[in-house]
C-alpha positions in Angstrom: -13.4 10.6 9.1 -10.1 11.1 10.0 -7.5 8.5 9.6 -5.0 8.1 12.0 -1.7 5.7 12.8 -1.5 6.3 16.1 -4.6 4.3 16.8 -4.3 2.8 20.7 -5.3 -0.7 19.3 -2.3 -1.3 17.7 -0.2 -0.5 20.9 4.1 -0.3 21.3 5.8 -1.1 18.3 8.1 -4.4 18.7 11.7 -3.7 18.4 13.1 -3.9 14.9 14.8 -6.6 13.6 18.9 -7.2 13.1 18.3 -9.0 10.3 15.1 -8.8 7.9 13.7 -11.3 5.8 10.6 -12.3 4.7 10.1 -16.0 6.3 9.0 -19.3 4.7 5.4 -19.1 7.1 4.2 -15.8 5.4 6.0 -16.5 1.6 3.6 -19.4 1.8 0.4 -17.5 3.2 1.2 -14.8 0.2 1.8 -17.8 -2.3 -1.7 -19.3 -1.1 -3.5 -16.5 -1.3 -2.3 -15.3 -4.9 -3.0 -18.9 -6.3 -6.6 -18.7 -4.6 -7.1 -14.8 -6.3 -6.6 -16.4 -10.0 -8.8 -19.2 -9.6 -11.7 -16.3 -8.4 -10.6 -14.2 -10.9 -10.9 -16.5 -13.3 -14.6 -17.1 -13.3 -15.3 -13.5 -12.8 -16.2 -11.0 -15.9 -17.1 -7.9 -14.0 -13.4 -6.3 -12.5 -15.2 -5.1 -9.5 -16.1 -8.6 -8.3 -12.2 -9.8 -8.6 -10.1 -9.5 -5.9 -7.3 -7.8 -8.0 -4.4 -8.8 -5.3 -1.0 -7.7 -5.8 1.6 -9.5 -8.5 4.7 -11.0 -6.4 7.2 -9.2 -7.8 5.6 -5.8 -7.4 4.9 -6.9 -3.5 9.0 -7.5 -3.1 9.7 -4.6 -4.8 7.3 -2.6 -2.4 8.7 -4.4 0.5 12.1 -3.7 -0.7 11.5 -0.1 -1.3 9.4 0.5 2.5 12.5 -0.9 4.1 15.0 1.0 1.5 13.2 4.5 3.1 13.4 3.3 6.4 9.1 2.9 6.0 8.1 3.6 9.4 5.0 5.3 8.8 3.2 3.7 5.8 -0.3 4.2 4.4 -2.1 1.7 1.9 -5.3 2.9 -0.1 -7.0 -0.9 -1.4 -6.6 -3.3 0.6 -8.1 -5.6 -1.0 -7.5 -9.6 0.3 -4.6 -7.9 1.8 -1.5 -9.5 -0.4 0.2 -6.2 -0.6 -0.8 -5.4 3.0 1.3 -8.6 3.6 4.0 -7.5 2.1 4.2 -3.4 3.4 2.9 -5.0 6.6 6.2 -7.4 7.0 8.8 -4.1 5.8 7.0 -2.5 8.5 8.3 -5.1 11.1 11.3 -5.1 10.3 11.7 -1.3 10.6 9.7 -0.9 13.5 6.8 0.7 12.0 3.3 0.1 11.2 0.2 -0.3 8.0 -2.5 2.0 7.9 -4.6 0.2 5.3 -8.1 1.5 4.2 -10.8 0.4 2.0 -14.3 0.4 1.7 -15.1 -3.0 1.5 -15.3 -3.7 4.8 -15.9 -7.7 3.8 -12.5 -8.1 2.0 -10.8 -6.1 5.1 -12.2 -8.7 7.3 -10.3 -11.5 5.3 -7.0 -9.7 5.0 -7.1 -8.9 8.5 -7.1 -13.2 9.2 -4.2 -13.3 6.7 -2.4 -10.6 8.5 -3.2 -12.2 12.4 -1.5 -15.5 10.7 1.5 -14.3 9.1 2.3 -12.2 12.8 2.1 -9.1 11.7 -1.2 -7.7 13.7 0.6 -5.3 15.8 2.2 -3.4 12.3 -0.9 -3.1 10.7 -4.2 -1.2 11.5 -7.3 -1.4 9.1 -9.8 1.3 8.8 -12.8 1.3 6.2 -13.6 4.1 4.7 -12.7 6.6 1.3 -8.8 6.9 1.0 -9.0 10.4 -0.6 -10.9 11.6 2.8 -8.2 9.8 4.9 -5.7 11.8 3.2 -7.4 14.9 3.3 -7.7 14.3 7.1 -3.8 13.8 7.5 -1.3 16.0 9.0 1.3 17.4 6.5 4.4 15.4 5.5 2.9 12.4 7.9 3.8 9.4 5.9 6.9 7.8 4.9 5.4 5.9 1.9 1.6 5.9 0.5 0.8 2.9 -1.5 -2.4 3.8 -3.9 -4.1 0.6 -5.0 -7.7 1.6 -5.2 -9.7 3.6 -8.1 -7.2 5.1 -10.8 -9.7 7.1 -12.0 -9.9 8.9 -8.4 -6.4 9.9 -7.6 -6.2 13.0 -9.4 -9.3 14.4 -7.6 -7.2 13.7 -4.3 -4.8 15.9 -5.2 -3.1 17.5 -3.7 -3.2 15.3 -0.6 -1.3 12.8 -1.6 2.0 14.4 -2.3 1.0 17.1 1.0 1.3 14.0 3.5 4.5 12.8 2.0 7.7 13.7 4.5 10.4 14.7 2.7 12.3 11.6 1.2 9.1 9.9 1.1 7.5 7.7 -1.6 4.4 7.6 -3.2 3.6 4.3 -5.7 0.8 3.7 -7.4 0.2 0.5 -9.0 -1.4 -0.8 -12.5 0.9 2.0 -14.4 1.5 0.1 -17.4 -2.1 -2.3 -17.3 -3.6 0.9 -17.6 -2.0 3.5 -18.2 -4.3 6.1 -19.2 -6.5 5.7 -16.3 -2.7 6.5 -14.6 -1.9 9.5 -16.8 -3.8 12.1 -14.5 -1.9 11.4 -11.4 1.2 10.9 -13.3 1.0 14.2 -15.0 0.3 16.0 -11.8 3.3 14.5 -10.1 5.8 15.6 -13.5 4.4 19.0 -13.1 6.1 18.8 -9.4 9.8 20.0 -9.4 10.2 18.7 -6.2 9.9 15.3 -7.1 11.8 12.6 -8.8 9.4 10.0 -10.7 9.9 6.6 -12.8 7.7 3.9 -14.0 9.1 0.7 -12.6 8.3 -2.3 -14.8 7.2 -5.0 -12.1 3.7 -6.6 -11.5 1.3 -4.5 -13.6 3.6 -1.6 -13.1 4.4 0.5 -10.6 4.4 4.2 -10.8 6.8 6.2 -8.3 7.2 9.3 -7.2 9.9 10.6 -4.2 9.9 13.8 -2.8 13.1 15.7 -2.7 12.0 18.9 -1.5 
């Protein structure tokens, strides 16, 4: 499969806005959604049957940072119940850009694509389901602005090198769960230090969030 943001779906991109902020309607639908994820969490042992949405700091610094890098082109591997598509989706709005978000569960795409239809934010954001290391194999070279890897840790590293190759040049890749685990991290991490044509940090928010801009 080959992944694509210029799906004809998704049509024009509204105008940006003068002056963004994240409103009280989709603060609320992110607050909801967070508060239902512990209570499933909660009951469930097995990590694949949680729904592992993003902390809310580590969404406003992700929103923060899309917008910082002028985010028009941004590509999100988990979606998950779609809190960080929420939040990537909303810093795409106000830039003018757009989402790509893939995963393959096709059942917890369907109820992050209701959250994202009520917060507004259906025309930034375009879900595909399918393995995120193929999409990024199938993507043109320095094609995204920011990559947002929230999926299997333990898979990242046999991506490579695709997921520095699509980033443009000023573009960020972060990767989250650096400091929850760590050494399911370390691959990737090591393969972006080996890199002199990156700058990378560990940003202590959320479960942490590893982050790597190219320079070159």
């Amino acid at each position: 499969m080959r992944a694509s943001l210029a799906s004809p779906d998704l049509g024009a991109v509204p105008p940006q806005r003068q002056n963004p902020t994240m409103d009280v309607t989709l603060r609320k639908i992110i607050a909801e959604l967070n508060e239902a994820a512990a209570r499933h969490d909660a009951g469930q042992e097995n990590r694949l049957d949680r729904w592992r949405v993003l902390e809310p700091d580590a969404g406003e610094f992700l929103w923060f940072l899309a917008q910082s890098v002028a985010a028009r082109t941004i590509v999100e591997v988990g979606t998950s119940r779609g809190a960080s598509t929420l939040w990537l989706g909303d810093a795409a709005r106000a830039v003018g850009g757009r989402v790509l978000s893939l995963d393959t569960d096709a059942e917890a795409q369907d109820h992050a694509r209701t959250a994202i239809g009520a917060a507004g934010l259906a025309g930034h954001v375009e879900f595909q389901v399918g393995d995120g290391g193929a999409a990024l194999a199938g993507m043109a070279d320095g094609s995204v602005d920011l990559l947002f890897l929230d999926a299997e840790r333990v898979e990242y590293a046999s991506w490579w090198p695709h997921p520095l190759r699509v980033l443009r040049r000023g573009g960020v890749l972060v990767a989250d769960n650096a400091l929850s685990h760590p050494g399911e991290i370390a691959p990737l991490r090591d393969l972006l230090t080996r890199e002199p044509g990156l700058a990378v940090a560990t940003i202590a928010v959320g479960k942490g969030e590893l982050v790597a801009t190219r320079r070159d």
